[in-house]
N, C-alpha and C positions, 0 to 999 in steps of 0.2 A: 279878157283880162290879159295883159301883159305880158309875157315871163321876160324875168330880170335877171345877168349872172352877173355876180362880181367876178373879176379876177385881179390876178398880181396886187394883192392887199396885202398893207406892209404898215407897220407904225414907224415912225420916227422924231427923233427932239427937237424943237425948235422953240432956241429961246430955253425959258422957266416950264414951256407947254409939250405934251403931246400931241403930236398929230397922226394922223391916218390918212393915205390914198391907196386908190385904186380902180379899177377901170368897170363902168358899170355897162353891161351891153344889153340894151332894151329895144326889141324888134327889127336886131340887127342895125342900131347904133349905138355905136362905142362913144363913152364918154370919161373922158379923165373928171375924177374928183379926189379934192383936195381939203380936206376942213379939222379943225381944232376936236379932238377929242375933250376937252374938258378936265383932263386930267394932269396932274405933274408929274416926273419922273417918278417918285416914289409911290405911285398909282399904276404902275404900269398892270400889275395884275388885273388891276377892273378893264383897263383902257385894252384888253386883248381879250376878257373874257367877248366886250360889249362888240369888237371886230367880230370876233368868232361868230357871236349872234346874228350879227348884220350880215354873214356870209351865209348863216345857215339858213338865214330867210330867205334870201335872196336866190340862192342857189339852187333852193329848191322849188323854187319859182312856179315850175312846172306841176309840181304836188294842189296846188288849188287848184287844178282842171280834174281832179279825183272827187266822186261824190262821198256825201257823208260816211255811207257802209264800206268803201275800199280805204278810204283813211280811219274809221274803227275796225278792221281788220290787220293792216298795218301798225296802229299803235295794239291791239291786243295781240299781237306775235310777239312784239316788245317786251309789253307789261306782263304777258299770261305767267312767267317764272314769278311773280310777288302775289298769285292768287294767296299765297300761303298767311300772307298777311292779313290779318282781321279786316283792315278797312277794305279788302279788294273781293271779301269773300263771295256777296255778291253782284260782283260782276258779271258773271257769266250769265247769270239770267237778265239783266236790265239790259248787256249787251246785245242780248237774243231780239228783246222787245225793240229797240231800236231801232233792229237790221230790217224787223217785220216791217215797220212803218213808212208810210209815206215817206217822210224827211231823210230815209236813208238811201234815196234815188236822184238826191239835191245836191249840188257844189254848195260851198261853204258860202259863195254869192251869189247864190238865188235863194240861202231862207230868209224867211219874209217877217215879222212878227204872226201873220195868217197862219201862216205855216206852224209855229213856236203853240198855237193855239188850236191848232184843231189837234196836233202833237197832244195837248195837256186836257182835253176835252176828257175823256174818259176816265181814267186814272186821277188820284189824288193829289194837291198840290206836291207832298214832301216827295213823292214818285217822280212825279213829273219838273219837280227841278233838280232831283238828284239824276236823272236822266239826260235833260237837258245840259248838266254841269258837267255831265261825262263826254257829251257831245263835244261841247267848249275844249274841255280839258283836252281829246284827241286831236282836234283842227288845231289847237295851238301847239302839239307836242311834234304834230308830224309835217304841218305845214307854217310853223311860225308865226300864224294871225292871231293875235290878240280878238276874236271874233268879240262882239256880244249879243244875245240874244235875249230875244224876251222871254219874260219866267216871272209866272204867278205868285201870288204873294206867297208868303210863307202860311202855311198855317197856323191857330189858334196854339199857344203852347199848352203843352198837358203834361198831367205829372207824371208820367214816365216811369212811374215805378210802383208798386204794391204795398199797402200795409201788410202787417206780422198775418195778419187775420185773413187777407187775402192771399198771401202766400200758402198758408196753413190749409185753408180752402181748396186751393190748385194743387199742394201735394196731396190730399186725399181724395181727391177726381183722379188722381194719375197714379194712386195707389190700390187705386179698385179698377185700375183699366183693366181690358183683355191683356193686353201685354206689356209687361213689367219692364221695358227698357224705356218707356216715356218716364215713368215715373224716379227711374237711377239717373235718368238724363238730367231732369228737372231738379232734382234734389242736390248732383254734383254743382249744375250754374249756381244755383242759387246759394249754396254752403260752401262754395271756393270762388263763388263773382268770377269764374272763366267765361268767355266767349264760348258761345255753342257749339262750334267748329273743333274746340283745343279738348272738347268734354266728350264730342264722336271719338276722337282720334285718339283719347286716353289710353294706353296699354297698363294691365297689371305688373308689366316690371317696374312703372316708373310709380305706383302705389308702395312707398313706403312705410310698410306698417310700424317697424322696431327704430325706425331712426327718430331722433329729436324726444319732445317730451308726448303725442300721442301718435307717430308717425307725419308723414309729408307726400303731397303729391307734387309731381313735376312735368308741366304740360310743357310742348315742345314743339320749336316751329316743324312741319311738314316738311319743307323745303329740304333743309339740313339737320335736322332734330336735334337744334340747341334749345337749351333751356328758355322759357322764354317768362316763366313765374316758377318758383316752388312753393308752397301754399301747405302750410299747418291743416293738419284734421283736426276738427274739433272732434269728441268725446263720441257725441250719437251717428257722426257719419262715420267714425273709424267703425263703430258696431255692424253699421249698415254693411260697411263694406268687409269686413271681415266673415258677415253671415254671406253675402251675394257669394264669395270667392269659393266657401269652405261648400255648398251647398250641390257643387257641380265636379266633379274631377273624376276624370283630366277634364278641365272647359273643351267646348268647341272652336274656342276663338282667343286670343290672344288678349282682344279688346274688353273693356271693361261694358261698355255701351254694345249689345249684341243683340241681335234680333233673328227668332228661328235658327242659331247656330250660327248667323253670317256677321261679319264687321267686320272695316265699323260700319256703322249703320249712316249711310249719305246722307239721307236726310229724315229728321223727325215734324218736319210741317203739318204733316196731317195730324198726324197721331195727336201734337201741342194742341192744334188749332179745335180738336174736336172736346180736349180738357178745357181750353180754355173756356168753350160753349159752354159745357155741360157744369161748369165752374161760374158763369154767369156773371163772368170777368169783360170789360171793354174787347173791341174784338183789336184795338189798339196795342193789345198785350203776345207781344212776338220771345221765342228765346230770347231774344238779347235783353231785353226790359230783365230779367233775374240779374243779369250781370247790373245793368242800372239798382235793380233793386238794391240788390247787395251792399255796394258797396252807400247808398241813403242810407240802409241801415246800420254801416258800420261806423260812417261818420253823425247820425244819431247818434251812438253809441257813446261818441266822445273819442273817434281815432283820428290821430293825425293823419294829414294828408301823404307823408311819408310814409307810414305805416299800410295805406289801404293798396300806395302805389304799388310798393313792394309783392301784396298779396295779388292785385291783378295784372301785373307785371308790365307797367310800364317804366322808363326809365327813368322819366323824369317826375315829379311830384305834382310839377307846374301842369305837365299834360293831363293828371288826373284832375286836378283842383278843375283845369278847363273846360274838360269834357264833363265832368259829374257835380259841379258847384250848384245844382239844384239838392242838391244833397246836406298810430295811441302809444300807448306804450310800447305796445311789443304786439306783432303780428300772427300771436296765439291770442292773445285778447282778442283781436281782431275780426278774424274767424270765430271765435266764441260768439259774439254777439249775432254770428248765424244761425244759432241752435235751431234745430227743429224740435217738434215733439217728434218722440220715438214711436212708428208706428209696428205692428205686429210686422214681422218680416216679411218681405213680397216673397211669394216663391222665386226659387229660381228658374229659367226656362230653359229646358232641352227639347231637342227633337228627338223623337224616334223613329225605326227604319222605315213606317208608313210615309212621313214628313210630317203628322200630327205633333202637337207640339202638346206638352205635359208638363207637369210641375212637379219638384219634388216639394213634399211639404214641409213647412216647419214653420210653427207659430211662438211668437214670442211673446214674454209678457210685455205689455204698453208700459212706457214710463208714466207715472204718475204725474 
């Protein structure tokens, strides 16, 4: 393949029109070109972003002799400061699997649809094009190709989220586990619709007991720890959490999600995955599905699309409606229609100086 450099790229008027030249050198020839941008004077903004583009592709010409893993190494040095954001969370692992694979030893013109397909051979369709699309997404971000590849169909849609009764099921597998942080885990996604990620990373200073009408939590980007949702307690999870806090002092950890003394706690996969078995739940059912659940059931409920936004803290209403439209008044109704049943209190967990871990007890009486 080629490499191409622009140089001495300029806009200028001519006439009602913009134009653009500039000198294109391909295999050590130089070529003046000269042609219509498309644009009028009062477009110049597009007509310089669309230069800027044509430079940045060309320029870097040289970047498609790079195989698939050194251009996702490249864009994830870029990207890796926005892991913080929900949709990048996992990245780090798909990125992993990528690098493992065959196709990460390929330039972006040599994969083949073959290739696209012994790629998606193992793994599930929604894997295998969320994979693939990260693929695309990097060859276009670091070398400018609009690449396309092949990629299996989508799969069957499915409902994405739990009935009351399958919720209720899942919290009481996670409320008789051996250890009580799957179960606070589970219970925070599901009665504040947070992302699993913002529910690890929760600290008790940002657990507002005394503010508002039953207190407030406020989950926070990683990154810079702005606000990113503040989100009403309802009534049985302020209980919850006021017995977790009172039950240990001084805590071992800061974080509200704690496991043997440590957090937060990185990852709760196994721990989910073996409730969700023993729950006898789809094995389709991931933390985030609580977040999906959630908020099905707050718009069941009869809440507006503003209102759910508010509570899982997106900005816009439009992006909730988009992402959750398989799926009020005021953003304490909201949350209310997350009630859970009130279970007898989990103990809380401490270590002691063996590292055996023990409970202090304390039982509660069941809400009726």
């Amino acid at each position: 393949m080629s490499k191409i450099i622009i140089e001495n790229a300029k806009l200028y008027q001519r006439g009602s029109w913009l134009w653009r030249q500039y000198t294109k050198i391909e295999d050590d020839t130089k070529t003046f070109v000269r042609e219509t941008t498309g644009y009028r004077p009062d477009e110049r903004i597009k007509a310089e972003q669309e230069l800027e583009d044509l430079k940045r592709k060309h320029d870097d010409g040289h970047k498609v002799q790079m195989t698939v893993a050194e251009i996702i190494d490249e864009y994830w040095a870029e990207k890796e400061l926005e892991v913080a954001a929900s949709s990048l969370a996992s990245d780090p692992s798909h990125i992993k699997k990528i690098k493992e694979s065959p196709i990460a030893n390929l330039r972006p013109d040599q994969i083949t649809r073959k290739h696209c397909q012994e790629f998606s051979r193992d793994i599930s369709a929604g894997t295998a094009r969320k994979r693939l699309g990260k693929i695309r997404a990097a060859i276009r971000y670091v070398t400018g190709i609009d690449i396309v590849l092949w990629m299996p169909k989508p799969p069957e849609p499915r409902p994405y989220f739990l009935t009351i009764a399958e919720v209720d099921k899942l919290l009481d597998v996670c409320y008789n586990a051996y250890s009580s942080h799957i179960y606070y885990f589970a219970l925070l996604a599901y009665t504040t619709g947070a992302r699993g990620g913002d529910v690890r990373r929760l600290k008790w200073q940002d657990v507002l007991f005394d503010e508002g009408k039953s207190g407030y939590i406020i989950y926070r980007r990683p990154a810079n720890g702005k606000p990113t949702a503040k989100v009403p307690l309802n009534n049985e999870l302020r209980d919850e959490l006021l017995t977790l806090k009172d039950k240990v002092k001084p805590r071992p950890t800061d974080h509200v999600i704690e496991f043997r003394g440590h957090g937060c706690v990185t990852n709760v996969q196994t721990a989910f995955e073996s409730a969700v078995e023993r729950a006898g739940l789809p094995e389709w059912v991931t933390p985030h599905v609580l977040r999906h659940t959630a908020v099905t059931h707050m718009r069941e409920a009869g809440m507006s699309w503003e209102d759910i936004a508010e509570v899982v803290g997106h900005l816009s209403p439009a992006t909730t409606k988009f992402v959750y439209s398989h799926a009020a008044p005021q953003t304490h109704a909201a949350v209310g229609a997350l009630a859970v049943k009130r279970r007898a209190s989990r103990s809380a967990p401490i270590t002691d100086q063996e590292g055996q871990r023990s409970y202090v007890q304390n039982v509660r009486g069941q809400r009726s």
